[in-house]
C-alpha positions in Angstrom: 3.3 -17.3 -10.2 0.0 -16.2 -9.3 -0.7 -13.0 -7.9 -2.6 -13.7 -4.6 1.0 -15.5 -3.6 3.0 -13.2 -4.5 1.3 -9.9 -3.7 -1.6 -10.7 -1.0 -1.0 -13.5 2.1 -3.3 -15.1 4.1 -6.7 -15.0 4.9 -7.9 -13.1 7.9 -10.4 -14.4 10.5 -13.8 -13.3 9.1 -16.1 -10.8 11.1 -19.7 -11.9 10.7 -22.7 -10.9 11.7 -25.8 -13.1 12.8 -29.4 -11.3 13.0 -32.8 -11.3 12.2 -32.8 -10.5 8.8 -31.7 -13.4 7.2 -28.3 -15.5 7.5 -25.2 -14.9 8.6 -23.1 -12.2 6.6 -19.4 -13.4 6.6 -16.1 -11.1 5.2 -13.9 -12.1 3.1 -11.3 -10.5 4.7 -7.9 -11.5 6.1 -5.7 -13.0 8.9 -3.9 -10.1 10.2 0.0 -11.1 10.8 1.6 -8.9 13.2 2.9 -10.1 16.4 2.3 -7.2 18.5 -1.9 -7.2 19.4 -3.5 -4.2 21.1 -7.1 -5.2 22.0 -9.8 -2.6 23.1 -13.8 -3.9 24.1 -16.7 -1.9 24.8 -16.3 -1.5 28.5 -12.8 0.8 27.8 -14.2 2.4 24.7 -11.0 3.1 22.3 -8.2 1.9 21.0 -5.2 1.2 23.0 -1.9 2.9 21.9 -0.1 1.9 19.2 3.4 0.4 19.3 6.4 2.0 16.9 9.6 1.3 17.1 13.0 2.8 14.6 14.9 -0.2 14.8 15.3 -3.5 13.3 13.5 -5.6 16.5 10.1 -3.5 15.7 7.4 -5.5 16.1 4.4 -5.6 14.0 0.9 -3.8 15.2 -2.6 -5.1 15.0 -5.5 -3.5 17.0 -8.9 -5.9 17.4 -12.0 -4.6 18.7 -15.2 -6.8 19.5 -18.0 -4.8 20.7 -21.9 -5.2 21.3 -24.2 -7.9 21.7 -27.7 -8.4 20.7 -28.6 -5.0 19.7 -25.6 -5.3 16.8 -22.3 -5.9 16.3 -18.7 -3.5 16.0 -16.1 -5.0 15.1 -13.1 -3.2 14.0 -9.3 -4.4 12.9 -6.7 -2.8 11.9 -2.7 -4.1 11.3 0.5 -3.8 10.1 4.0 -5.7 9.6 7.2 -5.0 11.4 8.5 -3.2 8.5 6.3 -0.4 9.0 6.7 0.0 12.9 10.7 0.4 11.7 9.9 3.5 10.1 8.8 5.9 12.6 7.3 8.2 10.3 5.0 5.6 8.5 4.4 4.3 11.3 3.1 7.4 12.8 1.0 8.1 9.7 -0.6 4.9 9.5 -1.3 5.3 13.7 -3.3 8.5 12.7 -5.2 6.5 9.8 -6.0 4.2 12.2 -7.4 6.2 14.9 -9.4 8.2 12.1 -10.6 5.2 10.8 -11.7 4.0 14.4 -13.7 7.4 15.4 -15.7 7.5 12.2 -16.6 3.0 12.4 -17.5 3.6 15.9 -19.5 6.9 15.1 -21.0 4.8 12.8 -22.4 2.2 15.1 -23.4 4.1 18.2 -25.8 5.8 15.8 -27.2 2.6 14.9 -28.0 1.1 17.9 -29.9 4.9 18.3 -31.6 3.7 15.1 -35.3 2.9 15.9 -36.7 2.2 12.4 -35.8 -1.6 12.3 -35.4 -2.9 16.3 -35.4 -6.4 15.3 -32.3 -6.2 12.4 -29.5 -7.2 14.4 -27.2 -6.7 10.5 -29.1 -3.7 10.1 -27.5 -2.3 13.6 -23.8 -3.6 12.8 -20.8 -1.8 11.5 -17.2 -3.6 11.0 -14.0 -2.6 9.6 -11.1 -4.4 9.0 -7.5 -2.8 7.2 -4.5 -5.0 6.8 -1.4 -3.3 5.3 1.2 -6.5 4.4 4.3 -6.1 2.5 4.6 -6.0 -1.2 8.4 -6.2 -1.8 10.8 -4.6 0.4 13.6 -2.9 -1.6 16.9 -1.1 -0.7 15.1 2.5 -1.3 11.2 1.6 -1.2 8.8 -0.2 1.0 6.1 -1.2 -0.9 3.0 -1.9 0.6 -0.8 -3.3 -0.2 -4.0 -3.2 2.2 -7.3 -5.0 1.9 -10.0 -2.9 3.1 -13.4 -4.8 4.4 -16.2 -2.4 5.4 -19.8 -3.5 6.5 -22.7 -1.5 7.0 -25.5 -3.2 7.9 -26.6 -4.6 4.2 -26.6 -8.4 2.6 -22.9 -8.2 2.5 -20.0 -6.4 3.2 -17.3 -4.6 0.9 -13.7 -5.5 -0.1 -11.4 -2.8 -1.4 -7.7 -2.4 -1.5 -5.3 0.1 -0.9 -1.7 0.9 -1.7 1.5 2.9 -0.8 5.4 3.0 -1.0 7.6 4.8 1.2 10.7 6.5 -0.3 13.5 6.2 2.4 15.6 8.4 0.8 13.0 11.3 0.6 11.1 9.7 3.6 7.5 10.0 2.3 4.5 7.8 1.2 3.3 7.9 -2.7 0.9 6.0 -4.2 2.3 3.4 -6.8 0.1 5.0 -9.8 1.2 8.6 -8.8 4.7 7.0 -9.5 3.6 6.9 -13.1 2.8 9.7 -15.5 -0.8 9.5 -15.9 -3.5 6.6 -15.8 -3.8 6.6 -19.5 -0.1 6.4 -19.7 -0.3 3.2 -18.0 -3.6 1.5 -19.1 -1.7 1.6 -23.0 1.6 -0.1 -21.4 -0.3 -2.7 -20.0 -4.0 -3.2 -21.6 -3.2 -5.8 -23.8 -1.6 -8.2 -21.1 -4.1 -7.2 -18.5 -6.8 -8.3 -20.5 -5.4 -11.3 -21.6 -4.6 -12.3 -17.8 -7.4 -11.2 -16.9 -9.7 -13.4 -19.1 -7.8 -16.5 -17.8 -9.0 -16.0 -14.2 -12.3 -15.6 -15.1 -12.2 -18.6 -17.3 -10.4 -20.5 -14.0 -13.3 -19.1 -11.5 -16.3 -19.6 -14.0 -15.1 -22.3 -15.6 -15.7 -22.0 -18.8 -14.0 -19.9 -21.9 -14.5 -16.5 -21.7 -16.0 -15.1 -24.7 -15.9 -11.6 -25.3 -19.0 -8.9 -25.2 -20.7 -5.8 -24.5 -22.4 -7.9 -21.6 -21.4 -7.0 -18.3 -18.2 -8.7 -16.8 -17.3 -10.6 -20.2 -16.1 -7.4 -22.0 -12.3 -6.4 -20.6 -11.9 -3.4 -18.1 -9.6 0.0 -17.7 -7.0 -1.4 -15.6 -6.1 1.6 -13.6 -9.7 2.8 -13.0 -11.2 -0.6 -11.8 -7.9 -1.3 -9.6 -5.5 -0.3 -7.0 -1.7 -0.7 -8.7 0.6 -2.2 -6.7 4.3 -2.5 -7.3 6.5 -6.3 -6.4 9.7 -7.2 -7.0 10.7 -10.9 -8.0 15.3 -9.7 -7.9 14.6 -7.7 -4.7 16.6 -4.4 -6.1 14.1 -2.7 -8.1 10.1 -2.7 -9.4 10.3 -5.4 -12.3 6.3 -6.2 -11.9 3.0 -4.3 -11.5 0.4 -5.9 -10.1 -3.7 -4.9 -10.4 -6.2 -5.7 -7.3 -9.6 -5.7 -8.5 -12.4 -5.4 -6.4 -15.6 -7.5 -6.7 -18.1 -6.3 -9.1 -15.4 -4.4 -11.3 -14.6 -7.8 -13.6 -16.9 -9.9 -12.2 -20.1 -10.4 -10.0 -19.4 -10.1 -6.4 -19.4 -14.5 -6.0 -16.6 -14.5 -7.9 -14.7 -12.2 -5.4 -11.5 -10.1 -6.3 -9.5 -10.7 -9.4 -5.6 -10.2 -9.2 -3.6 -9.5 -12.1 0.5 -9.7 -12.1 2.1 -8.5 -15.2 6.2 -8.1 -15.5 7.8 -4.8 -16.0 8.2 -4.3 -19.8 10.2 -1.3 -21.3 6.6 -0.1 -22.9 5.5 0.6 -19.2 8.9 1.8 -18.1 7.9 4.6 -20.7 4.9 5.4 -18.6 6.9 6.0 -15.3 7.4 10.0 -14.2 11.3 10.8 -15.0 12.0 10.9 -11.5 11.0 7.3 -10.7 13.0 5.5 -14.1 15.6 3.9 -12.1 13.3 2.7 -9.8 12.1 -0.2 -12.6 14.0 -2.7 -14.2 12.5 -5.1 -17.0 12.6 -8.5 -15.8 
C-alpha cells in the first residue's frame, strides 16, 4: 500500500492568491476533516474559541480565516480530528499552537499591507497558513499523529512541510516519533537501504523514467531522517509495525514533483534503533 493512503488523507481546499505579479499562486495543501468549524473574518479580528471535549462524542476542530481584499490576501487554517479534542491535554496544547501560530501569520500580514515598496504586488502583500493534524494510527497506548504545514509569504509559491507527534496516554504527553528512537543515525542505518530503494521507485513513477543514480541533484539518494519528518502507522492496530518518511519538496526532488512519501515495515534491525523505554511499543510485521 502506498503511503499517501495510508498515512496522509485528502486534499485540502487550496488558498491562492491572484495579483499583479504574475499568475495565480495555488497550495498544495489539504481538505481539513473535522466536523466542528470555527470561522473568524477581518471585521472580528481573531480566532474564535476552540472546542475540546474528554469524551468519546468530541468533535473535531478546524478554524478558517479569509481576510483582505485588493491590497492582499490572509488566509489562515488550522484543524484537527476528534481524537485529539478527546484528550483534553492535547487538545489544549494544540489550542495554544494554534493561537501562536495565528498571532505571528496575522503579524505577518498587517505589516505587509504597511509595506510601501511594491503597492501594485497584490502576492507580494499576502500571507497564508494552513496546519492540518489527521490521525496516523490510533493504538491502545499511543495517538499517533501527522500534520501538513502550508506557509506562503508573498513569493512565486508557497511551502509544504510536515509535522509529527504521538501522545502517550499512559504518561499523558506528546513526543516526537524520532525522539522515540535512539538517535537519527541509529535510524538512517535501520532503514537507508529500503528508503532508498522506495524512494527511487517514486521518482521513477513521477518522472517517468528509471532513475539512475548520481552526484547530480535529486538522482543521488538522501539521509532519511534529516530530509524528513518520521511518522509512525500501524497496519494490526496494537503496536508501531511501520515507519513512514514525509519528504518535503526540494529534499528528493524539484518542487514540480511535490512531496515524496516513503512507508517502510518495522524490521527487527530498526527495532534495535528504538530508546529501551519505547521496545514494546514496535512489533515487526
Amino acid at each position: 500500500m502506498r503511503a499517501k493512503s495510508v498515512l496522509i488523507g485528502t486534499a485540502m481546499a487550496p488558498f491562492l492568491f491572484l495579483g499583479g505579479c504574475g499568475a495565480a499562486t495555488e497550495a498544495p495543501s489539504k481538505q481539513p476533516s473535522a466536523s466542528a468549524v470555527a470561522e473568524a473574518d477581518a471585521g472580528k479580528g481573531g480566532p474564535t474559541a476552540s472546542a475540546t471535549a474528554d469524551s468519546a462524542d468530541a468533535e473535531g476542530f478546524s478554524q478558517k480565516v479569509n481576510a483582505g481584499g485588493d491590497d492582499g490576501r490572509f488566509q489562515f487554517e488550522y484543524s484537527w480530528p476528534a481524537q485529539v479534542s478527546a484528550i483534553a491535554p492535547l487538545a489544549a496544547r494544540l489550542d495554544a499552537e494554534r493561537e501562536a501560530a495565528y498571532a505571528k501569520w496575522r503579524g505577518e500580514w498587517d505589516e505587509a499591507q504597511e509595506d510601501t515598496d511594491m503597492p501594485d504586488c497584490v502576492p507580494c502583500r499576502s500571507r497564508g497558513y494552513g496546519k492540518e493534524w489527521q490521525v496516523v494510527t490510533d493504538l491502545p497506548r499511543y495517538l499517533s499523529l501527522s500534520a501538513s504545514v502550508y506557509t506562503y509569504t508573498g513569493g512565486a509559491h508557497g511551502m509544504t512541510v510536515y509535522d509529527a507527534l504521538v501522545w502517550d496516554r499512559e504518561k499523558e504527553v506528546a513526543v516526537k516519533p524520532i525522539d522515540m528512537f535512539r538517535n537519527a543515525q541509529a535510524l538512517d542505518a535501520a532503514v537507508q537501504d529500503a528508503f532508498c530503494a522506495q524512494l527511487d521507485k517514486e521518482r521513477e513513477r513521477k518522472r517517468g523514467m528509471p532513475v539512475k543514480r548520481s552526484d547530480k541533484p535529486f538522482d543521488d539518494c538522501i539521509a532519511p531522517v534529516a530530509n524528513s519528518t518520521v511518522i509512525l502507522g500501524s497496519a494490526g492496530k496494537q503496536s508501531f509495525d511501520r515507519v513512514g518518511f514525509l519528504v518535503a519538496p526540494y529534499n528528493a526532488g524539484p518542487y514540480a514533483e511535490g512531496t515524496y512519501e516513503v512507508t517502510l515495515p518495522v524490521t527487527p534491525a530498526l527495532i534495535d534503533a528504538v530508546k529501551p523505554e519505547y521496545v514494546r511499543a514496535f512489533q515487526v510485521r
